[in-house]
ZADO-203931 format. One line per 5 residues: number of its first residue (from 1); their letters; for each residue x, z, y of C-alpha. Coordinates in pm, whole numbers. Example, Ala and Ser with C-alpha at 12.3 -4.5 7.8 and 13.67 -1.06 7.14 Angstrom:
<recs>
1	AS	1230/780/-450 ~ 1367/714/-106
</recs>
This chain:
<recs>
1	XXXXX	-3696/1452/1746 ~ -3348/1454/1540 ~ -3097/1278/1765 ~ -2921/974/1632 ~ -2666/997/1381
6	XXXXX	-2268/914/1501 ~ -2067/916/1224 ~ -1680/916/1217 ~ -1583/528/1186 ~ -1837/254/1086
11	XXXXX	-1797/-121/1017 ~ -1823/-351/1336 ~ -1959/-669/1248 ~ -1802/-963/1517 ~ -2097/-1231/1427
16	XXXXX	-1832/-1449/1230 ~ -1790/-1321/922 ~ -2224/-1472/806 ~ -2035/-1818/814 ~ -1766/-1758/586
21	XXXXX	-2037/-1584/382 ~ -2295/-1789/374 ~ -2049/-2104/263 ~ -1950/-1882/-48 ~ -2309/-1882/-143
26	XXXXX	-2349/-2270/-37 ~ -2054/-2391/-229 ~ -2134/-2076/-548 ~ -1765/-1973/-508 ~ -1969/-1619/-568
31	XXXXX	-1638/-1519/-800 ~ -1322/-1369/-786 ~ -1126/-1740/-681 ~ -1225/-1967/-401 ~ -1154/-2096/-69
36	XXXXX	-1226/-1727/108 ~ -973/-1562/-108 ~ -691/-1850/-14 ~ -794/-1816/334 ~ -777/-1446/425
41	XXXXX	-445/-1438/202 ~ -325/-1716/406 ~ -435/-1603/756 ~ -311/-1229/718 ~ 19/-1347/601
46	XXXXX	-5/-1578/956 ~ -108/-1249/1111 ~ 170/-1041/975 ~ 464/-1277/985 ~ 663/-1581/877
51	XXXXX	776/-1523/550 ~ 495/-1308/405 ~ 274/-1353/88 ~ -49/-1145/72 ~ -282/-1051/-230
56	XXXXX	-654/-982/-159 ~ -725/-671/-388 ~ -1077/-436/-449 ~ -886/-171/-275 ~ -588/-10/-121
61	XXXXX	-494/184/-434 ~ -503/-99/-617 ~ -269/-251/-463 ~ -28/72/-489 ~ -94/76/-803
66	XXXXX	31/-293/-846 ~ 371/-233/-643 ~ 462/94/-827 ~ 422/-51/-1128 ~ 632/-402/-1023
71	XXXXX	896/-150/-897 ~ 939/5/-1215 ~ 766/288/-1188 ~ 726/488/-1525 ~ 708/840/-1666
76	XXXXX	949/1023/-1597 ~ 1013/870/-1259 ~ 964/1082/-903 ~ 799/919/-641 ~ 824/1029/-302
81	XXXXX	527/1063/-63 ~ 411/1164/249 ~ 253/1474/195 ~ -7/1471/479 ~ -179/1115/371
86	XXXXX	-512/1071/160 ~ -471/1157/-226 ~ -476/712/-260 ~ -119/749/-187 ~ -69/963/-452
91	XXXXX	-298/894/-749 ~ -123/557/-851 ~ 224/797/-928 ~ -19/924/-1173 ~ -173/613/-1364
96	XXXXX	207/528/-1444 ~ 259/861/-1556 ~ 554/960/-1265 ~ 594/1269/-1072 ~ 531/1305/-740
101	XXXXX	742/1459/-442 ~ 582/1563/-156 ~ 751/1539/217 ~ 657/1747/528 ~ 575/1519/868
106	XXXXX	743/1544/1199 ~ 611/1673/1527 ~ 645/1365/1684 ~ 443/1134/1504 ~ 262/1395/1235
111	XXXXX	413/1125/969 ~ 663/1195/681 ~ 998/1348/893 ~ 1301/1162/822 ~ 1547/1449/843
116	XXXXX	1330/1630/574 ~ 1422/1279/364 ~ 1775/1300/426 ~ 1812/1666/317 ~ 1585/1591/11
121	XXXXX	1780/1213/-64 ~ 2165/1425/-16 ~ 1991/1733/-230 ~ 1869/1516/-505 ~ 2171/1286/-517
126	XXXXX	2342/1614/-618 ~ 2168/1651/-919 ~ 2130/1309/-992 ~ 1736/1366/-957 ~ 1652/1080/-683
131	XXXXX	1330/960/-664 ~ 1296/598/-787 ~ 1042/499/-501 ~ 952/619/-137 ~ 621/602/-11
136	XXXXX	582/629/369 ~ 209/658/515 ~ 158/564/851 ~ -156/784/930 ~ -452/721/1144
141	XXXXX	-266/437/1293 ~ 42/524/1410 ~ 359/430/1272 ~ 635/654/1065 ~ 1006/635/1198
146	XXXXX	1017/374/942 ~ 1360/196/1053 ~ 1520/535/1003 ~ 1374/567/695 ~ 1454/226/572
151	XXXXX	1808/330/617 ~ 1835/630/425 ~ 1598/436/117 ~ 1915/168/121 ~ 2139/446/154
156	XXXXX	2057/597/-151 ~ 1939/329/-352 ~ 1563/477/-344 ~ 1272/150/-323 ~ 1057/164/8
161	XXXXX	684/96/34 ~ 496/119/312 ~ 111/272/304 ~ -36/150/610 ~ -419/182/476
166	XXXXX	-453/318/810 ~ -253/119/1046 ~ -321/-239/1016 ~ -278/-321/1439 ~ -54/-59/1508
171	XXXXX	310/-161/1619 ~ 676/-24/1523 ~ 965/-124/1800 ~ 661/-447/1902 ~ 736/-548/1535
176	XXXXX	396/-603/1293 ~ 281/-319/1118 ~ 344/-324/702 ~ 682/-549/752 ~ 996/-309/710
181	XXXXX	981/-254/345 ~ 970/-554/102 ~ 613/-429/-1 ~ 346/-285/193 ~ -37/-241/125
186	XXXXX	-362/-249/348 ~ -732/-113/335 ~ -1023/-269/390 ~ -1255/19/330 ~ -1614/57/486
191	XXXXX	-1412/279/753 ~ -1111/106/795 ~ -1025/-96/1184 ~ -1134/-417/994 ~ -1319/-455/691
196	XXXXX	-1457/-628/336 ~ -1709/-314/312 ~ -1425/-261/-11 ~ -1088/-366/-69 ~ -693/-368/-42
201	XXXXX	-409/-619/22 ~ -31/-565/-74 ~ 215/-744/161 ~ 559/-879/64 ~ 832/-1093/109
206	XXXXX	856/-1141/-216 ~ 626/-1441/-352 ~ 738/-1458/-754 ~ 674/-1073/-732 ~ 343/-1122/-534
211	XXXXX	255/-1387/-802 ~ 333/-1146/-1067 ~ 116/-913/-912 ~ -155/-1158/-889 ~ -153/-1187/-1269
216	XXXXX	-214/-863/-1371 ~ -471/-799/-1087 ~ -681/-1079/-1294 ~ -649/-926/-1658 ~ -295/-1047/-1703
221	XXXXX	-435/-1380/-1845 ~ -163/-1648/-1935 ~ -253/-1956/-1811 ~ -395/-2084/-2203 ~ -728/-2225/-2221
226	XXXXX	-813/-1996/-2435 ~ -809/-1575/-2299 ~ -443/-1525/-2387 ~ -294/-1185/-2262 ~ 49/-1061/-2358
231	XXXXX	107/-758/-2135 ~ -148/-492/-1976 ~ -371/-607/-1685 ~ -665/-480/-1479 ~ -932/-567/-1328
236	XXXXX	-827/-576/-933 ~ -908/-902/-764 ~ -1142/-917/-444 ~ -1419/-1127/-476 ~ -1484/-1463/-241
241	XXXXX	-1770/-1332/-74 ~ -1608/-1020/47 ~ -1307/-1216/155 ~ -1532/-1439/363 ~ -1585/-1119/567
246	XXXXX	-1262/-1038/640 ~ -1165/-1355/776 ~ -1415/-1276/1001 ~ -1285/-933/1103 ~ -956/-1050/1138
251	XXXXX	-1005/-1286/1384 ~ -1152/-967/1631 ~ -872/-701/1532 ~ -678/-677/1868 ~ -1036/-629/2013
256	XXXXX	-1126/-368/1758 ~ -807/-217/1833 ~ -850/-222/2213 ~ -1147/-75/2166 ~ -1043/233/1958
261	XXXXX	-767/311/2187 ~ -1017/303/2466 ~ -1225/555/2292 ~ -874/772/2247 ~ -838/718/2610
266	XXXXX	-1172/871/2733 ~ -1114/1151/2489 ~ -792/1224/2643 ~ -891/1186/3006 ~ -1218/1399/2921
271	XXXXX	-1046/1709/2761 ~ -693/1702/2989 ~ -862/1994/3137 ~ -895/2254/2878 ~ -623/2420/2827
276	XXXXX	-479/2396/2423 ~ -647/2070/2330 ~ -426/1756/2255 ~ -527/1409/2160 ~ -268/1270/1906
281	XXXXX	74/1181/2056 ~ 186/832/2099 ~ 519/787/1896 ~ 751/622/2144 ~ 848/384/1863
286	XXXXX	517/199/1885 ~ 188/110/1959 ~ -100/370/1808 ~ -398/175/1684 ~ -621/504/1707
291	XXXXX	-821/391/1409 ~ -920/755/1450 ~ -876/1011/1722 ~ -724/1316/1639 ~ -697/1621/1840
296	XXXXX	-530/1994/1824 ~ -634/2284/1897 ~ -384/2534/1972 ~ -467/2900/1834 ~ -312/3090/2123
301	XXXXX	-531/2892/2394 ~ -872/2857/2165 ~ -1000/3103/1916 ~ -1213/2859/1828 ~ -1054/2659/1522
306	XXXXX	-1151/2288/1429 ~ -1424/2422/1150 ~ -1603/2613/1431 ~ -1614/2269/1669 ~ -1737/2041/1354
311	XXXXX	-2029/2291/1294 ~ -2077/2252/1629 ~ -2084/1862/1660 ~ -2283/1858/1342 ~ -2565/2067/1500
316	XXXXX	-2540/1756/1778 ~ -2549/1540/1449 ~ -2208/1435/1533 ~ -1986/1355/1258 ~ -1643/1488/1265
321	XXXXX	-1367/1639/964 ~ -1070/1780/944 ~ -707/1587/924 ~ -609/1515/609 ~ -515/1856/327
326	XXXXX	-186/1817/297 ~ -131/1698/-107 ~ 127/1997/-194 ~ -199/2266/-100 ~ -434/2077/-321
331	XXXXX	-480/2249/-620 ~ -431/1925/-833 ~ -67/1885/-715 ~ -17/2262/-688 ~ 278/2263/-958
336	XXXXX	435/1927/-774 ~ 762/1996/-546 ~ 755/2005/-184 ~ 989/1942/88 ~ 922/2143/361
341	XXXXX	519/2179/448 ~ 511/2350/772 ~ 461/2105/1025 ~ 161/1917/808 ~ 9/2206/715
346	XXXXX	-25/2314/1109 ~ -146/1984/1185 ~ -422/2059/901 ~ -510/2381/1035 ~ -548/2286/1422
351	XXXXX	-667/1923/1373 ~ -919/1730/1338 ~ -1080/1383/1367 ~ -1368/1297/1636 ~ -1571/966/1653
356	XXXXX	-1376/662/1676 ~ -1631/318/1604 ~ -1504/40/1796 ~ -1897/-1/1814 ~ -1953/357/2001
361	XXXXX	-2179/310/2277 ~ -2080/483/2601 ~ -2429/716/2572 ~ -2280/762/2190 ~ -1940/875/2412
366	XXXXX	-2085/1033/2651 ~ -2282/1249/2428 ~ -1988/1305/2198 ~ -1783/1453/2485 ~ -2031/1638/2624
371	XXXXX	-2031/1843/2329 ~ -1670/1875/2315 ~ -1620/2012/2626 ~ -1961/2234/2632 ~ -1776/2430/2272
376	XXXXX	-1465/2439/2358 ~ -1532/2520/2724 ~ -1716/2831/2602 ~ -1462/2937/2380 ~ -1134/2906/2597
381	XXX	-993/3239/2610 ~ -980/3417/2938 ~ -640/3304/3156
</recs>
């Protein structure tokens, strides 16, 4: 009999979201507009801050996408990334026809290293070859040095966006996630700690800008009767229904939260003794939402490498994968500068990702870790 199927990171339904959703289809606000939209706008800004405007989106990259381009973004423009982040951080550089940079991570938080940006920011300043934008990912829920980074963006006169796709409930110095730079965007992906099974928010401070945004998210249509459009728009907006089911997941995100870092927890406790694994460090800057779990395995303690132990958890039908490919090795960026490359391409080689549902089931955990510790147990090298 096959054994159940655990996969990576799956939706968790709360129960509230079938109200919001079934008063979309009551009222036939079944659109891009209506009172779901204005509420999950409204109650994320609540969520993120005084002072904050939100726009729903159909995804994360959409919403990059919309800030590059309000930023100014254009060919002949570098853009500045994290190099160990998903290629959504990197694709909208290329709608608007700009360049991108890639960054190495630090040690401490596997996120884009700010002394790497300060030796890049004084190198390019040099040759007057700055990059117009900075894009700092804060990956698998834990935060970048971002106040450092901030700094060194005014410094030098470089724009600062903040990619937390993956850190919506994570902290920086007890401050809110996405609320450093003046814009910041969100995922609501099928996989994401909350979600609208698809979709995206930016973030801002700005609310004429936000507006702006809004416009071209809908087609760019002036507000004529008649389908007026003087500049380019696209189709981006996030429909009612799906809205109505993030206002549901938002109300449970510290529990979905809780809950992931619980699951980090038993990984941690279960695995402290084999010698060269390592659950993700805690940055001591903040709070690590462990939307997923991430653990090392160091080559001189293991010969097994983090390809061996996801063949083995997919024999258990567990689903695992490796940490993100670092965007200067893939071979559509392979002509794109890099600054440094090291530290994320070690992290790529001795990482990967384990199960990390808010929804797992301590049998799913329990089975999980079990065949963790049976692999790497029989592959520890002699002492």
């Amino acid at each position: 009999m096959t054994k159940k199927r655990i996969y990576l990171s799956v939706p968790h339904m709360s129960g509230l979201e079938q109200e919001y959703i079934s008063e979309a289809f009551r009222s036939n606000w079944l659109s891009t507009v209506g009172p779901n939209l204005d509420g999950f706008e409204q109650e994320m800004s609540d969520r993120i801050g005084p002072g904050y405007s939100a726009l729903a989106l159909s995804s994360g990259t959409a919403a990059l996408h919309l800030v590059l381009r309000h930023l100014g973004v254009s060919p002949g423009d570098r853009v500045a990334v994290s190099t160990l982040t998903f290629a959504g951080s990197v694709y909208p550089v290329l709608y608007l026809g700009a360049t991108p940079v890639f960054i190495d991570s630090d040690v401490t938080s596997a996120n884009i290293d700010p002394a790497m940006v300060a030796q890049y920011f004084r190198d390019a300043a040099r040759s007057n070859a700055l990059p117009k934008v900075l894009v700092a990912v804060h990956l698998y829920g834990q935060h970048a040095d971002i106040d450092t980074i901030a700094a060194l963006c005014e410094e030098f006169g470089v724009a600062l966006v903040e990619d937390a796709a993956e850190s919506l409930g994570a902290t920086y110095k007890e401050r809110q996630t996405a609320t450093t730079a003046p814009f910041s965007i969100l995922s609501f992906n099928g996989n994401k700690m909350i979600t609208t099974t698809g979709g995206g928010m930016v973030i801002g401070r700005d609310s004429e800008a936000i507006a702006r945004m809004r416009k071209w998210a809908n087609q760019s249509r002036e507000p004529s009767v008649e389908y007026l459009h003087t500049e380019l728009g696209y189709n981006y907006r996030m429909s009612n229904v799906l809205a109505g089911i993030g206002r549901g997941q938002l109300k449970v995100l510290d529990e979905r939260v809780a809950a992931r870092r619980a699951v980090a927890a038993r990984y941690a406790e279960a695995l402290a003794d084999i010698p060269g694994v390592q659950l993700q460090n805690e940055a001591p800057w903040g709070t690590h939402s462990r939307w997923l779990s991430v653990i090392t395995l160091d080559p001189e303690e293991l010969p097994m490498g983090p390809r061996d132990l996801i063949r083995d958890l997919e024999l258990e039908n567990v689903e695992s994968r490796p940490v993100w490919r670092p965007m200067h090795t893939q071979p559509l960026f392979s002509s794109a500068q890099s600054i440094g490359g090291a530290i994320a391409e070690r992290f790529y080689q001795q990482g990967l990702c384990l199960p990390s549902s808010s929804s797992l089931t301590e049998e799913d955990l329990a089975r999980v870790i079990g065949t963790l510790k049976s692999s790497l147990s029989a592959s520890a090298l002699p002492r």
